[in-house]
C-alpha positions in Angstrom: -49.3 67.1 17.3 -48.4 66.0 14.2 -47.1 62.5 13.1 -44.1 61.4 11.2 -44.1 59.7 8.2 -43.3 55.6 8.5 -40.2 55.6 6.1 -37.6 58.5 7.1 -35.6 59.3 4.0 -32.5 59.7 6.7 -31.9 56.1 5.9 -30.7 54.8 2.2 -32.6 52.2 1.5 -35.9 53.6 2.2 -35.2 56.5 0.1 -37.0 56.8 -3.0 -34.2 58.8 -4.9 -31.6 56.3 -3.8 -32.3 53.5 -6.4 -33.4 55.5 -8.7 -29.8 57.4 -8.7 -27.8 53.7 -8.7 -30.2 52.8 -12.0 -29.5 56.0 -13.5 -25.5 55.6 -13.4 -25.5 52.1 -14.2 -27.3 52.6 -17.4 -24.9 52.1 -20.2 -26.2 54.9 -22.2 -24.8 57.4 -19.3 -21.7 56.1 -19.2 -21.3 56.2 -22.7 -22.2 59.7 -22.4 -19.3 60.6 -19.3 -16.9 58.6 -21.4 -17.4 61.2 -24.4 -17.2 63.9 -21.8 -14.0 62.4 -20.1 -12.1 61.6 -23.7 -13.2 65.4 -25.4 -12.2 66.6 -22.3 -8.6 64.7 -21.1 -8.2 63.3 -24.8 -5.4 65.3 -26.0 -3.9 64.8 -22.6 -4.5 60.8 -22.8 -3.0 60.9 -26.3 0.3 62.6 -24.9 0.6 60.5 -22.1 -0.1 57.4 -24.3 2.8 58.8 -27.2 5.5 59.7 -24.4 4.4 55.8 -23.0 5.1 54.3 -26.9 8.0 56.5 -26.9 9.8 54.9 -23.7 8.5 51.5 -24.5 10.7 51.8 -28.2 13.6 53.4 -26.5 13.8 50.8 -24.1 13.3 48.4 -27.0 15.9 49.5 -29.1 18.3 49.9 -25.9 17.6 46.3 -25.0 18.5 45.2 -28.7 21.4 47.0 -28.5 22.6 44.9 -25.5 21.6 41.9 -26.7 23.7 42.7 -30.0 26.7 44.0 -28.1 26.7 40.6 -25.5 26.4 38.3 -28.9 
C-alpha cells in the first residue's frame, strides 16, 4: 500500500508552481516584454483606431464651432 503525499497539488495554494507563476507575471520586466509583443503586434491597428478617433474628435470640433458661429 502505498501512501499519499501530505500536500496534494489538486489545491492552489499548496502548489509549488502556483506562486511561482503569479511572481513570474507580476514581474515588470514580463510585462514590459507582452507589451512589445501586444504594440508590434496590434500597433498599426492601435494607430488606425487612434487616427480615425483624432479624426472624429476634430470633425466634431469643427462642427461644434460651426454652430456656435452660426447661433452668434
Amino acid at each position: 500500500m502505498r501512501k499519499t503525499p501530505q500536500h496534494s497539488s489538486s489545491d492552489g495554494s499548496s502548489n509549488p508552481h502556483h506562486h511561482e507563476t503569479q511572481m513570474r507575471w507580476c514581474c515588470p520586466s514580463r510585462l514590459a516584454a507582452a507589451a512589445s509583443c501586444l504594440r508590434n503586434r496590434d500597433g498599426s491597428r492601435l494607430r488606425e483606431y487612434f487616427s480615425q478617433t483624432v479624426k472624429a474628435r476634430t470633425n466634431a470640433l469643427k462642427w461644434f464651432e460651426g454652430a456656435v458661429s452660426n447661433v452668434f
